[in-house]
C-alpha positions in Angstrom: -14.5 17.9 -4.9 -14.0 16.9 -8.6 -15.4 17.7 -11.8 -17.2 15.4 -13.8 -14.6 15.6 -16.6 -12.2 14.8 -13.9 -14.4 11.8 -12.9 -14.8 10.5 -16.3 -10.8 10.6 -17.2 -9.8 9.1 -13.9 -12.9 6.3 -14.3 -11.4 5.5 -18.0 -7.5 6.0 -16.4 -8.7 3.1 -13.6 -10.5 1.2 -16.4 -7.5 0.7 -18.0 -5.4 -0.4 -15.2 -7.7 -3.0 -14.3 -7.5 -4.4 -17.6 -4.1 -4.3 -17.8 -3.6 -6.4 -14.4 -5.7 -9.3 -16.1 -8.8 -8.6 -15.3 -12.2 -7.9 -17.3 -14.8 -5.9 -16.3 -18.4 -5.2 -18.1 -19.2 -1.2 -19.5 -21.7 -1.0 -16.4 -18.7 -1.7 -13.9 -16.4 0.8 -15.5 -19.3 3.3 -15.1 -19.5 2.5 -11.8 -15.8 3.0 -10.7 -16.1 5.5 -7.7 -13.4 8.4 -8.0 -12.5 9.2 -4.7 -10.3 12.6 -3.8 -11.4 12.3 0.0 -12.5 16.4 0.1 -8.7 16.9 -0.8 -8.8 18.5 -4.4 -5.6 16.7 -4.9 -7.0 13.6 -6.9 -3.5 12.5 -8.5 -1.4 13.0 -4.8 -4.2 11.5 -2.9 -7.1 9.6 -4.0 -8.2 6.6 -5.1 -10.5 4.5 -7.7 -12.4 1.9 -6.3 -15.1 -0.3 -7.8 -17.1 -2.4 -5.4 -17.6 -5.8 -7.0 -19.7 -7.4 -3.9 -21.1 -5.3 -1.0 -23.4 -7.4 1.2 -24.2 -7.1 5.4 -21.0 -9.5 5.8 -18.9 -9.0 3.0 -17.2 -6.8 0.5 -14.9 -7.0 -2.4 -13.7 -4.6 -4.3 -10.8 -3.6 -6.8 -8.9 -0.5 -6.0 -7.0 1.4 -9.3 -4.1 4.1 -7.7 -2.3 6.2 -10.2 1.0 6.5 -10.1 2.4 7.8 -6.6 -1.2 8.3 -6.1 -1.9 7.6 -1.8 -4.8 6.7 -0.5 -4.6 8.3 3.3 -4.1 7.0 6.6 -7.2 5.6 8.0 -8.6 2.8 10.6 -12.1 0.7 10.1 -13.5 1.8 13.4 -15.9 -0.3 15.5 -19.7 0.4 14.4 -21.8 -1.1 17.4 -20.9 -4.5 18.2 -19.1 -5.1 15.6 -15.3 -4.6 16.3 -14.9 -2.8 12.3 -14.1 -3.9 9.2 -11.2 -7.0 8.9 -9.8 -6.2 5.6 -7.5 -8.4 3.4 -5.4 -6.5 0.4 -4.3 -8.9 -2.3 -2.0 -7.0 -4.5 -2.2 -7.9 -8.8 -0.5 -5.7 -10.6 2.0 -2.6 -10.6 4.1 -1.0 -7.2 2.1 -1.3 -3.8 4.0 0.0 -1.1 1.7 -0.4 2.4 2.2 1.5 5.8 1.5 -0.3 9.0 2.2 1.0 12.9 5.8 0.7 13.7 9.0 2.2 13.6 10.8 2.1 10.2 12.5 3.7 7.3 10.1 4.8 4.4 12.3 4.1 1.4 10.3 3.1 -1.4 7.1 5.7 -1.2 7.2 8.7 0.8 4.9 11.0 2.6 2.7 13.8 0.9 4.5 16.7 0.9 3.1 18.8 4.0 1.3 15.7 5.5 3.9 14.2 7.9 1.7 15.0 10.7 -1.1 13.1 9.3 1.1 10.1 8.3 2.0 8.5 11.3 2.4 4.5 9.7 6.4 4.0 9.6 6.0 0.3 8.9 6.5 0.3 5.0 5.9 -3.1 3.4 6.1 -3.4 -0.3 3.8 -5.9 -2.2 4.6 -7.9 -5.2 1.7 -9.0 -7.4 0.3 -12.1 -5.6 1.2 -10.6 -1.9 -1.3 -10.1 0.5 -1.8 -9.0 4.0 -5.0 -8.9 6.2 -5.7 -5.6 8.9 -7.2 -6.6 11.8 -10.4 -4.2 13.1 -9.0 -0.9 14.1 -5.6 -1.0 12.7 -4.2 2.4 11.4 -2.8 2.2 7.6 -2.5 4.1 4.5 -0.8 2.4 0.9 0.8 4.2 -1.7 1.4 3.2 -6.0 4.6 3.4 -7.2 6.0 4.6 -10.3 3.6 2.5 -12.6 0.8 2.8 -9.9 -1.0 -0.7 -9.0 -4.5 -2.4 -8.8 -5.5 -4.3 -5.4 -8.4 -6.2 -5.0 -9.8 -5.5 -0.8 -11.7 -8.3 0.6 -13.6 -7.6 4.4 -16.2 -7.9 6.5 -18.9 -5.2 5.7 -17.8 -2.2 3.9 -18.7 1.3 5.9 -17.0 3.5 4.3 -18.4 6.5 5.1 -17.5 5.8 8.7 -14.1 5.1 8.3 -11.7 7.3 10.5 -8.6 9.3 9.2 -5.6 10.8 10.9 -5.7 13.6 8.1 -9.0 16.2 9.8 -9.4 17.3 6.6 -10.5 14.3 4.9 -13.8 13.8 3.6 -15.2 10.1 2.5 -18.1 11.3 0.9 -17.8 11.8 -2.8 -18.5 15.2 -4.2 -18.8 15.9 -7.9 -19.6 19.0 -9.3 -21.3 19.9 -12.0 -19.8 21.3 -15.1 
């Protein structure tokens, strides 16, 4: 859970990013930037900011802001009745984006929160330039990671459930919870 204060410094933080990788947004859409801890209490290690720019019954777009070393945690886009889950496409645009994918491999750029290797099981690292992009296929476990400067992504998919999304961490919560001050 997160204060409101908290909400409204990290909206204003992710505001900033966003403008700073090129793009505008309107007041209403910065007031709209969803600050997500995932029920961790540990906004700045793991969290994200995410503004949904278009969220229809067959597609989504949003822009995600990540502080830096800021991790947003392993998950998978499970399937949701007969649809096989969300197919997402990240499109990096500005800052350090390191992504995690299945496989065997040496994590050298980002690294695992400390006390989560358990819950981190992506070896894969892959680390995006601005303009690089990869798509996830239904199901597929990941979890991405800012670097030093922390980055924007824009996330293009199939329909957006978040709140059903799965996570290797038991202790995350999707939901958003903001207490009152």
């Amino acid at each position: 859970m997160i204060t409101r204060e908290q909400q409204r410094e990290a909206r204003k933080k992710a505001a900033q990013f966003i403008t700073n990788a090129g793009i505008q947004i309107t007041e209403e859409e910065k007031g709209r930037i969803e600050v997500v801890d995932f029920g961790l209490n540990r906004l700045e290690k793991e969290g994200a900011q995410i503004l949904t720019l278009v969220q229809t019954e067959r597609i989504s777009v949003k822009l995600l802001a990540l502080f830096p070393y800021q991790t947003e945690p392993e998950h998978w886009h499970p399937p949701v009745g007969n649809d096989p889950g969300k197919e997402e496409t990240v499109r990096h645009v500005w800052g350090d984006l390191y992504f995690y994918l299945p496989g065997d491999g040496k994590i050298a750029s980002g690294f695992i929160p400390e006390g989560k290797e358990a819950v981190y099981t992506c070896r894969k690292e892959l680390v995006l330039a601005p303009g690089d992009q990869l798509t996830c296929s239904p199901g597929t476990k990941h979890w991405f990671q800012a670097g030093p400067q922390g980055c924007v992504l824009y996330s293009y998919s199939t329909i957006a459930r978040d709140a059903l999304d799965q996570f290797s961490d038991p202790g995350v919560d999707r939901i958003i919870r903001v207490a009152d001050e």
